[in-house]
C-alpha positions as CSV (number, residue, x, y, z in Angstrom):
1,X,-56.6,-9.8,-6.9
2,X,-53.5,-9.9,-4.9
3,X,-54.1,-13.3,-4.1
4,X,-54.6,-14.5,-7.8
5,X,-51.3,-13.0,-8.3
6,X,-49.5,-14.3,-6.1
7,X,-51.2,-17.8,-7.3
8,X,-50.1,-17.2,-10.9
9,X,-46.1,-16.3,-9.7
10,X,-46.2,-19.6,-7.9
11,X,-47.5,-21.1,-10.7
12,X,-44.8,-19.5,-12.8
13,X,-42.0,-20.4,-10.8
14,X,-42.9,-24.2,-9.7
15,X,-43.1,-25.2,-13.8
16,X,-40.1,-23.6,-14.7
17,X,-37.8,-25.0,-11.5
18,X,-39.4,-28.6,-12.1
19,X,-38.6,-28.5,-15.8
20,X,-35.3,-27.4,-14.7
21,X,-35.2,-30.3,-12.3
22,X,-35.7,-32.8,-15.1
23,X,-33.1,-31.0,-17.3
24,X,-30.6,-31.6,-14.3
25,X,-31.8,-35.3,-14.5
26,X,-31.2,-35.3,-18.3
27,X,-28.0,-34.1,-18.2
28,X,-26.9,-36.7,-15.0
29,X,-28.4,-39.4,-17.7
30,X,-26.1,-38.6,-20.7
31,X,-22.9,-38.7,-18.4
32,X,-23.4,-41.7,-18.5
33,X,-23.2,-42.5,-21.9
34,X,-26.2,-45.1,-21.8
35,X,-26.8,-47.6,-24.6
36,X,-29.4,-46.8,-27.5
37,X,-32.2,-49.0,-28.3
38,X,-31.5,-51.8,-30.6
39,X,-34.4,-50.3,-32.9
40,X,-32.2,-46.9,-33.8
41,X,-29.0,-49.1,-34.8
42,X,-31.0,-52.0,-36.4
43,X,-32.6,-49.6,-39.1
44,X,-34.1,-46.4,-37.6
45,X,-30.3,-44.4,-38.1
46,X,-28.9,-46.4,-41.1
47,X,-32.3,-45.3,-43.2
48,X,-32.3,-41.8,-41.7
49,X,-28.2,-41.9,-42.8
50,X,-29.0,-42.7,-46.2
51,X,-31.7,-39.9,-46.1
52,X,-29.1,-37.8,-45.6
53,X,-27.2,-39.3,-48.2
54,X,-29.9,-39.0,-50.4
55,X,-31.7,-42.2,-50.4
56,X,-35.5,-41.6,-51.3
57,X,-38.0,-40.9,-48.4
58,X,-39.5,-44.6,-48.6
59,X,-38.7,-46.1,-45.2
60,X,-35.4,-48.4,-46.9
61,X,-31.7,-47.6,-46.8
62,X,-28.6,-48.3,-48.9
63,X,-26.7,-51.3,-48.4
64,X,-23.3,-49.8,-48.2
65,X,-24.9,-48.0,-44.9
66,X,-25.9,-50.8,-43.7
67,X,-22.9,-52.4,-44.2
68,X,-21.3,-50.1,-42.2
69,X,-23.8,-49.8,-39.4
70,X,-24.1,-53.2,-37.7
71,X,-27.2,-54.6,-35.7
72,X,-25.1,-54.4,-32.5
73,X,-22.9,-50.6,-32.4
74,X,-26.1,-49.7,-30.5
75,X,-23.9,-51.0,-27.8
76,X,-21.1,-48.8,-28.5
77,X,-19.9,-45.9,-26.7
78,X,-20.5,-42.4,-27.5
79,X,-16.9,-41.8,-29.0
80,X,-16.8,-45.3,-31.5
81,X,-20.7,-44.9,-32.3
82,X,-20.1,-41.5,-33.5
83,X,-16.7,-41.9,-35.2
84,X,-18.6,-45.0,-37.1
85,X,-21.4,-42.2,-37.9
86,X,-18.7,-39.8,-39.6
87,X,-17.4,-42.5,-41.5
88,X,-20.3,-43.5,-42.7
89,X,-21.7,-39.7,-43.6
90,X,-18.4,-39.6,-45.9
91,X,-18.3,-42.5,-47.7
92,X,-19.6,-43.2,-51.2
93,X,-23.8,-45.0,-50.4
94,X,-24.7,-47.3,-53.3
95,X,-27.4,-50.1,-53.6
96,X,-30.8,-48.4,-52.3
97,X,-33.8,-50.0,-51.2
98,X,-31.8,-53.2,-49.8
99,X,-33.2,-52.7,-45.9
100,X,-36.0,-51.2,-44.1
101,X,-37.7,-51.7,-41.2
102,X,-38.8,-54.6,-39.3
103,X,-41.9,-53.5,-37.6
104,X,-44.9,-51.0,-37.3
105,X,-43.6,-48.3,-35.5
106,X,-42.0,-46.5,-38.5
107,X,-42.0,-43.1,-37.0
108,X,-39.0,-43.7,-35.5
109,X,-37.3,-43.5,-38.8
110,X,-38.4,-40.1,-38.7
111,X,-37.8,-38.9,-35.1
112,X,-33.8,-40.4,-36.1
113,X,-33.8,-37.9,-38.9
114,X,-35.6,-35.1,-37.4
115,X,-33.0,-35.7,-34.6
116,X,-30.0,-35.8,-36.8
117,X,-31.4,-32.5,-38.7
118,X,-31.8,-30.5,-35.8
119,X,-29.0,-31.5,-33.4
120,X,-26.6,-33.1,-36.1
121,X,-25.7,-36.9,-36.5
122,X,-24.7,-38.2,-33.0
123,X,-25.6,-40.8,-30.7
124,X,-27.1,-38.3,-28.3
125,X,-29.6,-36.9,-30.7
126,X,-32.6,-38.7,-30.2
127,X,-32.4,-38.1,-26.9
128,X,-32.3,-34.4,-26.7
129,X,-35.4,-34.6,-29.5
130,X,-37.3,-36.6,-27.0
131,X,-36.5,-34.5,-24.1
132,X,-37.0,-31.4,-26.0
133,X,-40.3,-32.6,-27.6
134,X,-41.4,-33.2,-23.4
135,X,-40.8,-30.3,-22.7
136,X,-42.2,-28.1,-25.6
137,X,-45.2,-30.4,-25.1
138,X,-45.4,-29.1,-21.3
139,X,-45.0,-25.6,-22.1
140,X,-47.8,-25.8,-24.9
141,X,-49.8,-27.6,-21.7
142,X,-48.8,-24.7,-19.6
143,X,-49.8,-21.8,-21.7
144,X,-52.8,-23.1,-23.3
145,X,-54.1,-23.7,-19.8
146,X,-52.4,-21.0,-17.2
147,X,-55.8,-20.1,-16.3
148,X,-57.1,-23.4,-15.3
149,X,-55.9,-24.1,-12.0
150,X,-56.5,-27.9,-11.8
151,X,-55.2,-29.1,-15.3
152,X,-51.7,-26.7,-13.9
153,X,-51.7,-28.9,-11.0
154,X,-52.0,-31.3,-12.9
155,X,-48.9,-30.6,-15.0
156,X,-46.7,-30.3,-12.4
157,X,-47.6,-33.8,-10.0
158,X,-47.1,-35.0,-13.4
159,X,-43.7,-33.6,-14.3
160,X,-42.5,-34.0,-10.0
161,X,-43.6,-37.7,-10.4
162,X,-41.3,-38.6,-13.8
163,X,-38.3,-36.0,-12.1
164,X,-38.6,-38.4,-9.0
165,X,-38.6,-41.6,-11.0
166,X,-36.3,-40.4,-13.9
167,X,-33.4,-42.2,-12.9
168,X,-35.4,-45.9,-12.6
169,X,-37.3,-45.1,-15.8
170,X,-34.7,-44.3,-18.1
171,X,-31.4,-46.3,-17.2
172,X,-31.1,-50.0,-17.0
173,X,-27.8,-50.8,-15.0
174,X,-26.3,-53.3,-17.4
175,X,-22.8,-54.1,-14.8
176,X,-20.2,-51.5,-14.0
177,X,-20.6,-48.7,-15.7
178,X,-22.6,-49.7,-18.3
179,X,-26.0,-48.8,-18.7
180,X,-28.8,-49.1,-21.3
181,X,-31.0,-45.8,-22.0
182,X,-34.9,-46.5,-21.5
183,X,-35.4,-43.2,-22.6
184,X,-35.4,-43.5,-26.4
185,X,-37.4,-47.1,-25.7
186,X,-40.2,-46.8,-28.5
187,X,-42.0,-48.8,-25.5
188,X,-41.8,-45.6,-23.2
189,X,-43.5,-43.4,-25.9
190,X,-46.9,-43.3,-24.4
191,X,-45.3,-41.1,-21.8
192,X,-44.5,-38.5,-23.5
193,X,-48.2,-38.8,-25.2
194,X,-49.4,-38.5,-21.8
195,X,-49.4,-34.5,-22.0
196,X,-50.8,-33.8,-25.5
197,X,-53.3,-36.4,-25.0
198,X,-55.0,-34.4,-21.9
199,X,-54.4,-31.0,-23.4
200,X,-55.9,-31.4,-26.4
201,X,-59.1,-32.8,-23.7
202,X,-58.9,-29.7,-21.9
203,X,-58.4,-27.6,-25.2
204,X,-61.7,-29.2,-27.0
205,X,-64.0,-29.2,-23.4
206,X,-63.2,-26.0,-22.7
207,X,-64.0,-24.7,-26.3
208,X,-67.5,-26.6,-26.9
209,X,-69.5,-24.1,-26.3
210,X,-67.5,-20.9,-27.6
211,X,-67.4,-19.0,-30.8
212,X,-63.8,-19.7,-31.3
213,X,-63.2,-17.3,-34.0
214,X,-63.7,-15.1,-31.5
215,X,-63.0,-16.1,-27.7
216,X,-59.8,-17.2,-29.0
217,X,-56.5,-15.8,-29.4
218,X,-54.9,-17.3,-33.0
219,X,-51.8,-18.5,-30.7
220,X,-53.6,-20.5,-29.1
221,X,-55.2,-22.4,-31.9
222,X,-51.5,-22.8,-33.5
223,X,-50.3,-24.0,-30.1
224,X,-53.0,-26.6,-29.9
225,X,-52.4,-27.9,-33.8
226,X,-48.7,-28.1,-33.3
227,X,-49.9,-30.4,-29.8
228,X,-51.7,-32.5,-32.4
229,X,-48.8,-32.9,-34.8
230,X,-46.5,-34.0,-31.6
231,X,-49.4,-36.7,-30.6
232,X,-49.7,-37.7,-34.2
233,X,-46.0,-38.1,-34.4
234,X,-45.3,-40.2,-31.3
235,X,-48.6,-42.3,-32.5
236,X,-46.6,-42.8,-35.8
237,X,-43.5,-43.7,-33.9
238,X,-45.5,-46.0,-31.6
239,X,-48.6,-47.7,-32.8
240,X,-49.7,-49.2,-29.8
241,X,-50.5,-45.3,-28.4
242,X,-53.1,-45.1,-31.1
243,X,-55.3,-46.9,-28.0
244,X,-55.0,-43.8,-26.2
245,X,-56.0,-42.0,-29.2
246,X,-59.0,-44.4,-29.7
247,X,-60.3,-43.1,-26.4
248,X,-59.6,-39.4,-26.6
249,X,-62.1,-39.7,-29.8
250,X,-64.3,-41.7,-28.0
251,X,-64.8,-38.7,-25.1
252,X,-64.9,-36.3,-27.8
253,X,-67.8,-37.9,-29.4
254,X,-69.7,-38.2,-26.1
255,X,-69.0,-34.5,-25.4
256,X,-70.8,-33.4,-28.8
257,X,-73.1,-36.5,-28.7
258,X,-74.4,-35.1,-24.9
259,X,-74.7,-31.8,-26.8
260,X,-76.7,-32.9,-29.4
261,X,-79.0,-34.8,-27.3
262,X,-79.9,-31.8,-25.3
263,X,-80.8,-29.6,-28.5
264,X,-84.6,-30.2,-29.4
265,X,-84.7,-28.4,-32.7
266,X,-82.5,-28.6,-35.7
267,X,-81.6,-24.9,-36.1
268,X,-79.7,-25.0,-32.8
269,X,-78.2,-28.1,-33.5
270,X,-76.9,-25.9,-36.8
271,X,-76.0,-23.2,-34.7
272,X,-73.7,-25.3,-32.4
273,X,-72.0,-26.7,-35.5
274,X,-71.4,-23.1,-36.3
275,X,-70.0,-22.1,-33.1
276,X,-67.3,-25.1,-33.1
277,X,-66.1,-25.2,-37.0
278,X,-62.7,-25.1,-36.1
279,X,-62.9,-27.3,-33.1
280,X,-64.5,-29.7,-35.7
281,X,-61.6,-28.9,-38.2
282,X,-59.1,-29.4,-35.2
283,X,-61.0,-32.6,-34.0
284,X,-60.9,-34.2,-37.9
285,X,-57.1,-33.5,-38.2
286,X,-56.4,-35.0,-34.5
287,X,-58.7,-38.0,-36.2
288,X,-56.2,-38.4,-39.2
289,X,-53.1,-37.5,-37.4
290,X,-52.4,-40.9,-36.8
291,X,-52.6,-41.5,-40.4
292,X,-51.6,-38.0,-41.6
293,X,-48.8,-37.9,-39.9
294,X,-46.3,-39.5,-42.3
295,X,-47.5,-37.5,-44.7
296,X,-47.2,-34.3,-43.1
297,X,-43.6,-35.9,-42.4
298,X,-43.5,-36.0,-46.0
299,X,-43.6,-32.0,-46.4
300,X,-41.3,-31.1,-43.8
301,X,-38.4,-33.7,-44.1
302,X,-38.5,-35.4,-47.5
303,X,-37.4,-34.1,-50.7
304,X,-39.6,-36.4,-53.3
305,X,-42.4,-37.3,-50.9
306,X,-42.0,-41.1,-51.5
307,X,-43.3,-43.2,-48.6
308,X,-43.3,-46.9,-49.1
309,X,-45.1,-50.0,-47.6
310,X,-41.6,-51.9,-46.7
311,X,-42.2,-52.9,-43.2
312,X,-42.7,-56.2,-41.5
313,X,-44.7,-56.7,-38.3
314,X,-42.2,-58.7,-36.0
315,X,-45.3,-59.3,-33.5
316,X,-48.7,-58.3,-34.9
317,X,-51.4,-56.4,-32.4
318,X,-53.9,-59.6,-32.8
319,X,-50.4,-61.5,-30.9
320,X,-49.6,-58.7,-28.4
321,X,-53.3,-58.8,-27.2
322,X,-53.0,-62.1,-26.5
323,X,-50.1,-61.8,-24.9
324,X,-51.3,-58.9,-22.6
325,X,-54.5,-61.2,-21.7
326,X,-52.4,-64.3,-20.6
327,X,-49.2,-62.9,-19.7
328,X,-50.3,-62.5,-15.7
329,X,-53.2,-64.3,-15.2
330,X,-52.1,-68.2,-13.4
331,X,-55.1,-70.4,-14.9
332,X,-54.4,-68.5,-18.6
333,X,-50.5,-69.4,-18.9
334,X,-51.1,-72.7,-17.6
335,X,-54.1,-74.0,-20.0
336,X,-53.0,-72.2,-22.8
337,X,-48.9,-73.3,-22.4
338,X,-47.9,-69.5,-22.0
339,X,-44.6,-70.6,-20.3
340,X,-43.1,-66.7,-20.5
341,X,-41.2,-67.7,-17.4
342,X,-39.0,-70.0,-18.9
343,X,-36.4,-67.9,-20.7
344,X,-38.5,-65.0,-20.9
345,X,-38.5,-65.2,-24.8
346,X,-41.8,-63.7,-26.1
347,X,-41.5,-64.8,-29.6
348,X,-40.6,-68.5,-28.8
349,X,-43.7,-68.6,-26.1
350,X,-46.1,-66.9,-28.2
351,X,-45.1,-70.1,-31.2
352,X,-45.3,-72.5,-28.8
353,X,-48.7,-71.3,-27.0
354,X,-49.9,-70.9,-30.9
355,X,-49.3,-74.0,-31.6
356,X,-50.5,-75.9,-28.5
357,X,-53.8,-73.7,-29.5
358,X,-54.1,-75.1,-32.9
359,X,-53.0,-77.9,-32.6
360,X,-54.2,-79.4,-29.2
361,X,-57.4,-77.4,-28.9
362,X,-58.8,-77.0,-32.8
363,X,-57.5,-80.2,-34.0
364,X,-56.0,-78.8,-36.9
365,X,-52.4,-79.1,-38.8
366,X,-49.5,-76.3,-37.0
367,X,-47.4,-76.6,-40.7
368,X,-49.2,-74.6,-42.6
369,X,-48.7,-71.7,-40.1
370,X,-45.2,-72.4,-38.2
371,X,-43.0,-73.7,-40.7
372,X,-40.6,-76.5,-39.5
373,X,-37.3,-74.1,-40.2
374,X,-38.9,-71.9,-37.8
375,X,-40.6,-69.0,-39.7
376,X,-44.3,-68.4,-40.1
377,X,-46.9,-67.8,-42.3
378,X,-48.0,-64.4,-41.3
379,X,-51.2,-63.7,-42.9
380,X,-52.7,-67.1,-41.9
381,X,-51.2,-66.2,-38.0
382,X,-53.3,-63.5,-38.6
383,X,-56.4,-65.3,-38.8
384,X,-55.1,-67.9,-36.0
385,X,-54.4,-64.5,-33.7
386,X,-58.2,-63.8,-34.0
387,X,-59.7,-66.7,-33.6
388,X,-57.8,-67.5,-30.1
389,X,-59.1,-64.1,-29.0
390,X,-62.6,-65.3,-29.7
391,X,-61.9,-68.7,-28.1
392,X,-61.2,-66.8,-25.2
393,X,-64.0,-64.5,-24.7
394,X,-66.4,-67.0,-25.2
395,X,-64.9,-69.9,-23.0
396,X,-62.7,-67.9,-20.2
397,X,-64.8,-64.5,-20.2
398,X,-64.2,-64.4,-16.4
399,X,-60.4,-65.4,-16.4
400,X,-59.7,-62.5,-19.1
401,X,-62.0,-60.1,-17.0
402,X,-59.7,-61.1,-13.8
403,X,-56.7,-60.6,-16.0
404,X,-57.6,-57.0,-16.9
405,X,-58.8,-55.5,-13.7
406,X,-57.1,-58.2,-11.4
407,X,-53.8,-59.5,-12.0
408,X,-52.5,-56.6,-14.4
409,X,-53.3,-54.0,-11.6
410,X,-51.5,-56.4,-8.8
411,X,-48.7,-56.7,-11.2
412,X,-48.4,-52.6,-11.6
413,X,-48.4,-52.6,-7.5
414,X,-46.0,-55.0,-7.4
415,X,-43.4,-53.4,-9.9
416,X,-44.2,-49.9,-8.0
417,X,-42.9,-51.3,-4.9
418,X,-39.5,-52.6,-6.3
419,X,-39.3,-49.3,-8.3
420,X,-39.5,-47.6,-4.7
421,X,-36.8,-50.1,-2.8
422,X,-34.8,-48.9,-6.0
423,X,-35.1,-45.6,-6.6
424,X,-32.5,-42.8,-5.2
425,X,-34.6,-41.5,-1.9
426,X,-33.2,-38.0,-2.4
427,X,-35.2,-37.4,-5.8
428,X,-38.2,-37.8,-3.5
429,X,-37.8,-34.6,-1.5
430,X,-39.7,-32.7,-4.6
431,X,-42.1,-35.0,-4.6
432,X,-43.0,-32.8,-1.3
433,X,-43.8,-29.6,-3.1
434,X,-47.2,-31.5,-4.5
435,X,-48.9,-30.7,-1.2
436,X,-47.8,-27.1,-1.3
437,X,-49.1,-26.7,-5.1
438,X,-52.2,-28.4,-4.7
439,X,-52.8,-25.9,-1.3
440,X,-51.4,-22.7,-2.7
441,X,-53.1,-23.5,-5.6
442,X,-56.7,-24.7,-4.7
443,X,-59.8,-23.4,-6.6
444,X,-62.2,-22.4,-4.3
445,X,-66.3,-23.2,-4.7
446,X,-65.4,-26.3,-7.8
447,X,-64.5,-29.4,-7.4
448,X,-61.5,-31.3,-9.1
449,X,-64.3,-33.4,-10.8
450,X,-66.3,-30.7,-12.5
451,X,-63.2,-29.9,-15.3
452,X,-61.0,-32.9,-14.5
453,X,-62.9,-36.1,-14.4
454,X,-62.4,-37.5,-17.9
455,X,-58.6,-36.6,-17.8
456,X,-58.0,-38.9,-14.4
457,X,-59.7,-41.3,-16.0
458,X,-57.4,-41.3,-19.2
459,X,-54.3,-41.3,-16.9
C-alpha cells in the first residue's frame, strides 16, 4: 500500500515538473520572437480578423482586411505584426467574401480565432492555444489513466522526448537572430494528435467490457468527449491526420469485431451492445469528428452558423501520395523524372513528373491538364493523380513496397542523427529520468504488451 503510494506521488510529481519543463522551453521559444507560418498571415488571421469584424462564419474575409494584412507581415516582428493588427481591428471592413483559403486544412481559420478570442489578437496567440491545447490534452491523458501504470509511462517518455527535442522541432534559425516558429507549422499537427489519439485507445479498450453507466465516474466520460473534440479539431486543422484517425477506427472495429466473434448466441451479442451504449455513442461521434467538427465550431464560435465550400486544394492527397511514394526511393525519382533535388520546389516537380507521366508513358496530350500559362486543370489532375498510383502498384509493386518500409525509415534515421549533432546536449539530461520512471514505476506480473501493444504500434 505504501509502495503504491509512493508510486502514485512519483507519478504526480514527474508529470507536473516535465510539463513545467516544456513551459520553460515555451517561454525560451517566444523570446525569440520567431516568425509565424505563412498560412496564418496568408488567410488563416485576415478571415478570423474579419470574424471579429463581423464578416459571416464562411471561411472568406473582407477585402479591406486583406488589404491591410499582406501575404508576407508573417515575417514581421512581434511589435509591427501587432501594431498592423490594431490597425486593422479599428478600421472601417467593407467588401466581404473577396478571399478565403487556399487549401484543405481550414481548421486553422478556426484555431486563429479561437486563439484571438481567448488570448486576444496578437502574433503570439496561436502559440499559446497550441501549447495550451498540449498540455490540457496531457492532463486529460493523465487523469483518465492515473491508474494505468504503462499508458503514464507512456505519457511522460513522450512529453521528456519533445522537452528534449523542443528547441530543433520548433525553431528554424533563419540567420542572426531571426528564426522561423515550427510550432504553429499545420505540418507539426499530428503531434499534438499523438496524445488524444492513444487515450481515446486506452479509454475505449479499457471500457469494452464494462457497464459504463455504472463503472464510470461522469468526469471521466466529459473528459474523454472533450479529448475527442481536440482530435476532431486538429484533424479539421490538418487533413492529412485523418490517416491516423482511419486507423484508430480500424482497431476499434477489430476490438468489437473479436468480441463478436467470440459470442455464440445472439442474446449476448445484444447484451454486449448494452453494456457499451455510450462507448458506441462515443465511438460514432469520434467517427464524425472529423466531419463534425466544423460544425460544432459553428456553435461555439459563429454567430449565423454559415460555413462555406470556398477553399482550393493547392496540392490534392491523390498528388501528395505520389509524392510520399517517389520522394526517397532512387529508381522511382529517376524513371518517373521526380527531380525534387533540383531547387527543392514540390509544385514545379510534381508538374513536371506529371507531365513526363502523361505524356511520355500514356501517350496522351499534357494541354488539357497543365495549361501552357502554367495553371492546371484540377479535376482532370485528379483523375491523372489516380491513375499514376495505379500504374505504380501494378508495374513497381516492389519499388513502392521498398519505398515504404525501406528508404522512408533510412531517411527518418538519417534526419534523427542530424537532429542529434544539432540539438542542445543539456536538454538531454531529462531524458535520464525515463530509466527511473519506467523502474519506480514497473507493473509487476503483466507485460507492456498485454494493455499497450496497439498504442506502440500507432506511435
Amino acid at each position: 500500500m505504501i509502495k503504491e503510494k509512493l508510486q502514485k506521488n512519483f507519478r504526480i510529481i514527474a508529470f507536473v515538473f516535465i510539463i513545467f519543463l516544456i513551459i520553460t522551453k515555451f517561454i525560451e521559444y517566444l523570446e525569440k520572437d520567431p516568425k509565424l507560418n505563412y498560412r496564418f498571415t496568408y488567410w488563416a488571421m485576415p478571415i478570423a480578423i474579419s470574424y471579429m469584424l463581423d464578416h459571416d462564419k464562411n471561411y472568406t474575409g473582407y477585402y479591406s482586411v486583406r488589404e491591410k494584412i499582406k501575404n508576407e507581415v508573417h515575417q514581421l516582428d512581434r511589435k509591427n505584426l501587432n501594431d498592423i493588427f490594431q490597425k486593422t481591428l479599428l478600421h472601417e471592413a467593407k467588401d466581404p467574401n473577396a478571399f478565403g483559403v487556399s487549401n484543405d486544412d481550414l481548421g486553422i481559420v478556426d484555431l486563429s480565432y479561437l486563439s484571438f478570442k481567448i488570448f486576444g489578437v496578437n502574433k503570439d496567440s496561436i502559440d499559446f492555444f497550441l501549447i495550451s491545447i498540449l498540455i490540457l490534452s496531457s492532463l486529460i491523458f493523465y487523469l483518465t489513466n492515473y491508474k494505468k501504470k504503462n499508458y503514464i509511462n507512456f505519457l511522460l517518455i513522450y512529453l521528456i522526448s519533445l522537452y528534449a527535442g523542443f528547441e530543433i522541432l520548433v525553431s528554424a534559425p533563419a540567420g542572426k537572430d531571426i528564426f522561423y516558429g515550427r510550432l504553429n507549422d499545420a505540418r507539426l499537427f499530428s503531434i499534438f494528435a499523438i496524445i488524444p489519439l492513444v487515450n481515446i485507445y486506452s479509454y475505449f479498450k479499457s471500457n469494452i467490457d464494462l457497464n459504463i453507466l455504472s463503472k464510470t465516474k461522469i468526469y471521466s466520460l466529459t473528459l474523454i468527449s472533450l479529448q475527442i473534440y481536440i482530435f476532431g479539431l486538429i484533424c479539421f486543422a490538418r487533413s492529412s491526420i485523418k490517416i491516423e484517425f482511419l486507423i484508430l477506427f480500424l482497431l476499434f472495429f477489430f476490438l468489437y469485431l473479436k468480441k463478436i466473434v467470440l459470442i455464440r448466441n445472439f442474446k449476448q451479442i445484444v447484451n454486449l451492445y448494452r453494456r457499451n451504449i455510450i462507448n458506441v455513442f462515443l465511438i460514432i461521434s469520434l467517427i464524425s469528428s472529423v466531419i463534425l467538427s466544423p460544425l460544432i465550431n459553428t456553435k461555439l464560435i459563429a454567430r449565423d452558423g454559415n460555413y462555406g465550400d470556398h477553399n482550393q486544394s493547392s496540392h490534392t492527397i491523390f498528388e501528395m501520395i505520389r509524392a510520399g511514394i517517389l520522394l526517397d526511393n532512387p529508381q522511382l525519382t529517376k524513371k518517373y523524372k521526380f527531380n525534387w533535388t533540383k531547387d527543392f520546389n514540390i509544385e514545379r516537380t510534381l508538374v513536371e513528373s506529371g507531365k513526363y507521366f502523361y505524356e511520355d508513358i500514356l501517350n496522351k496530350q499534357i494541354d488539357e491538364i497543365y495549361f501552357e500559362q502554367g495553371g492546371k486543370n484540377i479535376v482532370k489532375m485528379e483523375k491523372l493523380e489516380r491513375e499514376f498510383i495505379i500504374y505504380l502498384l501494378f508495374n513497381d509493386f516492389k519499388e513502392v513496397i521498398k519505398s515504404i518500409f525501406l528508404y522512408k525509415p533510412l531517411k527518418m534515421i538519417q534526419a534523427l542523427k542530424k537532429h542529434y549533432n544539432e540539438i542542445n546536449k543539456t536538454d538531454l539530461i531529462p531524458a535520464f529520468l525515463m530509466p527511473i520512471i519506467l523502474f519506480f514505476n514497473r507493473q509487476k506480473h503483466k507485460s507492456i504488451s498485454e494493455d499497450f501493444e496497439i498504442p506502440i504500434l500507432i506511435i
